[in-house]
Phi, psi and omega in degrees: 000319162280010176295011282146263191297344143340292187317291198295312191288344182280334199269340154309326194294279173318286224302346201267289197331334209274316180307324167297293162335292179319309195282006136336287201315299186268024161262319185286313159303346172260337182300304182316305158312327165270349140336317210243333240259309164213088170309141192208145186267008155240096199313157199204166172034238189266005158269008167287284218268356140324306158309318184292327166293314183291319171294330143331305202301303219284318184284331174271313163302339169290319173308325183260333189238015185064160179284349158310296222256325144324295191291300197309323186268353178311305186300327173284310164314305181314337191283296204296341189282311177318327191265341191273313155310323190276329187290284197026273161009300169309307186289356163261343151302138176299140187053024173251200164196187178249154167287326218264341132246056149277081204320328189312310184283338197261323189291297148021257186305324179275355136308315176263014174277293186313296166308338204279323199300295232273335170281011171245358179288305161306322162283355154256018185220318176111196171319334179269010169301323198305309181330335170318295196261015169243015162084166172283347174249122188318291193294009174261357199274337165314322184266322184294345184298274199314323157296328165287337183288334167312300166300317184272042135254284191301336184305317186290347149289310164338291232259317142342314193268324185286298192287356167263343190268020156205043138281326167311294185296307161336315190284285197309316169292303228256343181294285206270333161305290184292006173268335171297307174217112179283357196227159212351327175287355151271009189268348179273337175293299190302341194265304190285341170281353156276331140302308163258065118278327156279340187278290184327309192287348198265339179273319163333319171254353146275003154280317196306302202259023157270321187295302202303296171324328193313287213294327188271324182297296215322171196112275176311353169253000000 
């Protein structure tokens, strides 16, 4: 008998989550525009702090994956750190909510982290990529194949799971705090989900460019 309105309230949920993205989406085009709009080489305002983030990013991926292998994966990690932080984000505005807790949105990103490994892993490596997954011992490779496809099949659950399920709870606490107290005692809640919103992105995206590295070094040792 509640099946029906059930439905419609999960289905309000996706329909909202998608809206938080989108408004993710076009809140970061327009900063980028205005960013890019009047480039000045001694960079001000929001073309300041874009540089000062992206050269973060570009620099913290380079201690790990070196600067060859940096520059080439930057636009996609810039992306996922901007977009994944601002949906965080989101959810400390009054009436907004985060997208990111949403699985759908979470599930997303870590398939295209998952696809990006094994088509450049293959692309750099050919066929011997497969060697990836038979161990260091021949007669052991039957059993090691399968355990690694088991392991590289769980990361985009892991890497999925973790970040909606604590952004969830972050959204879902701070949901009942302001139903309980509506005035100042949620503001210390609002201040620490901006702290681990960033903490979500920052382990998200260090997961992304340890898989990717994995898969683009092997071989070479």
């Amino acid at each position: 008998m509640h099946e029906g309105p059930m439905f419609l309230s999960f289905l309000g949920h996706e329909y909202m989550s998608l809206g938080y993205a989108a408004v993710s989406v076009l809140l970061l085009i327009l900063l980028g525009k205005i960013a890019t709009s009047n480039l000045a080489l001694v960079p001000s305002g929001v073309q300041n702090l874009f540089e000062v983030v992206l050269e973060m990013i570009l620099n913290f991926m380079a201690e790990i994956m070196g600067e060859k292998n940096a520059r080439r994966f930057f636009p996609m990690i810039a992306t996922f750190s901007l977009f994944i932080f601002t949906c965080n984000v989101m959810g400390v505005i009054p009436g907004m909510g985060s997208a990111t807790s949403n699985l759908n949105i979470t599930v997303a990103c870590a398939l295209i982290v998952f696809v990006t490994v094994h088509i450049y892993g293959v692309k750099e490596h050919g066929f011997k990529y497969l060697k990836h997954f038979m161990g260091p011992v021949l007669w052991l490779a039957p059993l090691m194949f399968i355990i690694e496809i088991i392991g590289h099949l769980a990361r985009p659950v892991s890497h999925s799971l973790r970040l909606f399920g604590n952004i969830m709870g972050e959204d879902t606490l701070l949901i009942i705090l302001a139903g309980l107290v509506p005035f100042l005692v949620p503001l210390p809640i609002m201040g620490l989900m901006i702290f681990t919103s960033f903490v979500q992105t920052f382990v998200f995206v260090l997961l992304a460019i340890l898989y990717i590295q994995g898969a683009v070094e092997h071989g070479e040792h």
